[in-house]
C-alpha positions as CSV (number, residue, x, y, z in Angstrom):
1,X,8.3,4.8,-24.6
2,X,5.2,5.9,-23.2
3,X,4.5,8.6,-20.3
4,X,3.8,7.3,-16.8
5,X,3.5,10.5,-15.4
6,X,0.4,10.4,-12.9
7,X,0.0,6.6,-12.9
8,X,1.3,4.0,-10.7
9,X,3.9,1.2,-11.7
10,X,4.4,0.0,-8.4
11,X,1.4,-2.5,-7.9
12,X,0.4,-5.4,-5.9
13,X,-2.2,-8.2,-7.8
14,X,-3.4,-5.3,-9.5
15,X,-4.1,-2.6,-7.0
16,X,-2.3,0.3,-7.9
17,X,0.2,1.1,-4.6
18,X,1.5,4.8,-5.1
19,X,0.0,7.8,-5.8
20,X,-3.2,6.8,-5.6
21,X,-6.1,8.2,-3.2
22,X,-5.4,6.3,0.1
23,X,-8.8,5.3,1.3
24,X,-9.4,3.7,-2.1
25,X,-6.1,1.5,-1.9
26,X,-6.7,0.5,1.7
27,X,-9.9,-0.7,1.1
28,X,-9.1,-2.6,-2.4
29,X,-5.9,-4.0,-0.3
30,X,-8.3,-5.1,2.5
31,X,-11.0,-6.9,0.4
32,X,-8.2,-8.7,-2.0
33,X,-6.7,-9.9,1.7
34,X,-10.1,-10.8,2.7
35,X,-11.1,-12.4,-0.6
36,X,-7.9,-14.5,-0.9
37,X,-7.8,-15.2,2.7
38,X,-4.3,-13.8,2.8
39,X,-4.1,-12.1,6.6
40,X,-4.4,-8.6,7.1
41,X,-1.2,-6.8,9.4
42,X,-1.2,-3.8,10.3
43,X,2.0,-1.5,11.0
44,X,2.5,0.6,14.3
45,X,1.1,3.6,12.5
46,X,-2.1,1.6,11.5
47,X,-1.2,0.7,7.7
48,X,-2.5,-2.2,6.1
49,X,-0.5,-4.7,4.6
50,X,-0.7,-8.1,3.5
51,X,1.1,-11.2,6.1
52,X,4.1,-12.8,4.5
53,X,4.5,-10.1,1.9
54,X,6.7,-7.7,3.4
55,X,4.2,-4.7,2.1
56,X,2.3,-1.9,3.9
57,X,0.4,0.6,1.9
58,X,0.8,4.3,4.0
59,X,0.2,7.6,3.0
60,X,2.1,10.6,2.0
61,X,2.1,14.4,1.7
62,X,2.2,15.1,-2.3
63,X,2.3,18.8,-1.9
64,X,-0.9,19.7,-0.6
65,X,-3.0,16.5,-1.5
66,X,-2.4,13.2,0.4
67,X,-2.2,10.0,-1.9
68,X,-1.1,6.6,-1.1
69,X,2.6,5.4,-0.8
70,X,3.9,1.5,-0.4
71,X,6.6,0.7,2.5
72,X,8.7,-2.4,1.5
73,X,11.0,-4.1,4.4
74,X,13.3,-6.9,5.6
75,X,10.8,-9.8,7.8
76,X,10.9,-9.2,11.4
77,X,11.0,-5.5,10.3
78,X,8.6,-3.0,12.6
79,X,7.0,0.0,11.0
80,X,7.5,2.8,13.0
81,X,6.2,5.8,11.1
């Protein structure tokens, strides 16, 4: 088996979701949303995600770098982060 270490294996049509530099997945999440005419939500916090998927791509602390993180939740679900 081959290493995985500093890639992403959690991806969405594929746009890499985690650990990825944020403004990079936000704006390949936006213009696949746009593109395929999917509608764009946003959380609380201001994270894209994509309508009827359940999905918002956020950031996280990784030491002292930022890189992108994926939120999964139950529909009817708020993100309060």
């Amino acid at each position: 088996m081959g290493s995985t270490a500093g890639t992403s294996i959690i991806e969405f049509e594929g746009i890499p979701l985690i650990g990825a530099p944020v403004m990079t997945v936000d704006a390949a999440l936006i213009r696949h949303i746009e593109e395929h005419d999917l509608g764009l939500i946003l959380s609380c916090g201001g994270n894209p995600g994509v309508d009827d998927r359940s999905m918002y791509v956020r950031a996280d602390r990784a030491g002292d770098t930022v890189v992108s993180a994926a939120r999964f939740f139950q529909e009817g679900w708020e993100d309060h982060d």
